[in-house]
N, C-alpha and C positions, 0 to 999 in steps of 0.2 A: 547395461544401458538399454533404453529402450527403443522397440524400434519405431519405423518412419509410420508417417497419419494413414489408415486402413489397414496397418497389420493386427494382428489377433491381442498381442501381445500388451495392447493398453487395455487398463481396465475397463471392467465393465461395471453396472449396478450392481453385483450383487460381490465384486471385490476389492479389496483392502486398496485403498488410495493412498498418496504420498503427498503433502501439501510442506512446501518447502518457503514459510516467512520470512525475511530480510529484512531486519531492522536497520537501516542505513547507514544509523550512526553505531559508536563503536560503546555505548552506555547498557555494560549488562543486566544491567539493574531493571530499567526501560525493558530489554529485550525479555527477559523473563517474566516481566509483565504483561507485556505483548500476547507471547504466548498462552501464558493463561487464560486470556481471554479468547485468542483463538480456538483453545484447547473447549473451552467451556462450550463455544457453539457448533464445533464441529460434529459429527458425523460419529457415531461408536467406532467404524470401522475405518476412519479417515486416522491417519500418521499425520501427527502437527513437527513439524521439526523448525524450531525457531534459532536463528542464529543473527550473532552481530559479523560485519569487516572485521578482519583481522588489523584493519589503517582506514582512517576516515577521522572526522569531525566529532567532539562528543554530543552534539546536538548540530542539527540543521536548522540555521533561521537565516539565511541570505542566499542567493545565487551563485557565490562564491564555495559555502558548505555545499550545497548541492554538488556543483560540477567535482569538487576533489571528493565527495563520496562516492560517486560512479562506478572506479576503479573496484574498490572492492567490492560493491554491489556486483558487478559484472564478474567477480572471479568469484563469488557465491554461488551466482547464474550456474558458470562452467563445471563448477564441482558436483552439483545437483544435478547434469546433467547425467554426467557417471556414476550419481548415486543412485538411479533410477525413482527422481521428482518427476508427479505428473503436474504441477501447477506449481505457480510462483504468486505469492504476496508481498507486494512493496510497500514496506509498514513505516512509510512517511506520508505525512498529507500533500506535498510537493510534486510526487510520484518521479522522484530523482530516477535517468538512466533506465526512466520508461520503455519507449520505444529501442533502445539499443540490449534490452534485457529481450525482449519481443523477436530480436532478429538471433538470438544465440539460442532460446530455448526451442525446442520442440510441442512441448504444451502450452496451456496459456498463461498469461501471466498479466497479474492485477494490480493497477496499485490503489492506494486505501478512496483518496480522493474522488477518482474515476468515479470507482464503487459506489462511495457514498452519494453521489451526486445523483446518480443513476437510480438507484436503491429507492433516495427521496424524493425525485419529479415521478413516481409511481403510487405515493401515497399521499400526494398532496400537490397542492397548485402552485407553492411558493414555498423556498427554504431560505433560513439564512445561515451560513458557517460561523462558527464562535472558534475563531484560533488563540495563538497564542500572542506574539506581539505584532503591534500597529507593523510594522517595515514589513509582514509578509501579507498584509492584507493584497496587497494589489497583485502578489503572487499567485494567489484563489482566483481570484478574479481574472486572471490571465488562463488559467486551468477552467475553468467554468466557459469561458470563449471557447478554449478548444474543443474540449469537449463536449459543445454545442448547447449547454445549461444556462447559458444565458439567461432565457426566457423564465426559466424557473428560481434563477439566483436572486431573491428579492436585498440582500447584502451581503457582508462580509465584515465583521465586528472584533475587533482585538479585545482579550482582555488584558493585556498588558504583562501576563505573565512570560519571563520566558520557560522554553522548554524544559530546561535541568530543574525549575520549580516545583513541578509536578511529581518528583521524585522527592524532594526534600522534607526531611519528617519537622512537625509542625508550620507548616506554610498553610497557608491562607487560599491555595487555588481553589479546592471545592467550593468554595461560598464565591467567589470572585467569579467564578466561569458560569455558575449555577445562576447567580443573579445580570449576568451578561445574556446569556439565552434568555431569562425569562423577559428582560427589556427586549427583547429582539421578539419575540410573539406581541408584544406588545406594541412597539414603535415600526416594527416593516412589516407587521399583518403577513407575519409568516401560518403556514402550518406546522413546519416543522424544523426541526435544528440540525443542521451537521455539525459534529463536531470536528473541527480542525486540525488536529494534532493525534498521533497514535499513540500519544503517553496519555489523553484523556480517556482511551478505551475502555478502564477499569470505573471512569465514571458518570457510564450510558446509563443505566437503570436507573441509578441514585438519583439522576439531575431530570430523568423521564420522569420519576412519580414525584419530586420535586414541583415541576412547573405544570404539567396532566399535561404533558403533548411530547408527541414521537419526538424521541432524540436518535439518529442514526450514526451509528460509528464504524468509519471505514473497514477497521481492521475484521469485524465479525461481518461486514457485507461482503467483501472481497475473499471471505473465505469462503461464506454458502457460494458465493455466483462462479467461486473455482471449482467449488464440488459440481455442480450440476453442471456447469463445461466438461470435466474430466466426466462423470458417468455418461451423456450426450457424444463421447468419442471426438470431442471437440479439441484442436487442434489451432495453433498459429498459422492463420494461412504463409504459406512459402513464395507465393505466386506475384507478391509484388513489395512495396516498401518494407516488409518485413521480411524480407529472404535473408539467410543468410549472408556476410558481411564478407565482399570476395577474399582472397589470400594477399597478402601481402606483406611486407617484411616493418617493419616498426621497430624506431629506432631509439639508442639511450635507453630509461628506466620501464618504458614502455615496450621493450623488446619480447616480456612474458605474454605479453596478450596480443601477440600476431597470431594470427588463424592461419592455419596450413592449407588444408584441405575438408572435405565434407564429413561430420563426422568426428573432426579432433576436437578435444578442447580440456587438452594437457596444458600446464601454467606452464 
């Protein structure tokens, strides 16, 4: 395990990093998609290790999926911890069990959305998100507030597909999602596109030289902006809302994920 923030012990520039993905829902199909993409923009000397829960939702599209995927998200968290992961990716656009992912890790830890958001108020003045179906639109939209992107969120656009689509052989999403963005440069005088969803990630490029404008996808922004945190010796601060989650005992099916003391994080 590794140790606490200023020890020697976390990498530096010129050593082998540890980037630990969490695909949220339990679709390994998805996940090993995921990954590749990760894998693609990482780093020669960055470790991608993408995993799904062992229990969760097969796709995330409600509030509902969200909160019962946490759990395993969060015992992913704990595993990675002892596996010595220096960064965490939450490879949903939701960024499910964000912040309680944020108080168990040690390093940083990203989720796709955040990222992307961030990524494109840097290369443009206006974005719009192309997710998957209408019912999460207002979901973005609530993530875009908090994390202060308002200003630059010129929409937020469903193409009606859902999630498990994009995995499905002969489906219709590329041309469906591709002609959703290019109305979106065109009808809210975007610059540029985020894509919505982490099972679009395998098709950033396609639907970039499709419409001639940046398309940003969480899963490869959340990985450079892990790397350059991990080489920066950059660390979760400890010091306030993300400190560690005191001990207490935790009851019924919930009783694996009480926390003891500093330091544990045995299931």
């Amino acid at each position: 395990m590794r140790g606490h923030p200023g020890r020697a012990d976390y990498p530096g520039r010129n050593e082998r990093m540890k980037l630990k993905i969490i695909n949220p829902n339990t679709t390994e199909g998805m996940t090993a998609k995921i990954g590749a993409c990760a894998r693609a923009v990482a780093a020669r000397d960055t470790e991608i290790v993408a995993v799904s829960p062992q229990m969760g939702p097969a796709s995330i599209e409600s509030y509902y999926d969200e909160a019962l995927s946490v759990p395993g998200l969060l015992q992913e968290v704990r595993r990675g911890e002892d596996e010595g992961v220096d960064a965490y990716v939450i490879a949903c656009f939701g960024d499910p069990g964000l912040y309680a992912a944020r108080e168990l890790a040690r390093g940083p830890v990203l989720g796709i959305a955040e990222a992307a958001m961030h990524m494109a108020s840097l290369i443009g003045t206006g974005f719009s998100v192309v997710t998957t179906l209408e019912r999460t639109c207002n979901m973005a939209w609530h993530l875009a507030e908090r994390y202060g992107m308002t200003r630059f969120c010129r929409n937020v656009r469903a193409s009606d597909l859902p999630v498990l689509d994009l995995d499905k052989p002969g489906s219709d999403a590329r041309r469906i999602i591709t002609e959703e963005c290019r109305r979106a440069l065109a009808e809210d005088r975007s610059d540029c596109i985020v894509l919505g969803c982490a099972g679009m990630a395998d098709l950033c490029d396609e639907i970039a030289d499709a419409i001639r404008a940046a398309v940003i996808d969480g899963v490869a922004s959340a990985v450079k902006l892990a790397e350059g945190m991990v080489a920066l010796r950059l660390r979760t601060s400890k010091r306030g809302d993300w400190a560690r989650p005191l001990p207490k005992p935790y009851s019924g099916m919930l009783a694996p994920w009480a926390l003891r003391q500093e330091g544990d994080t045995s299931m």
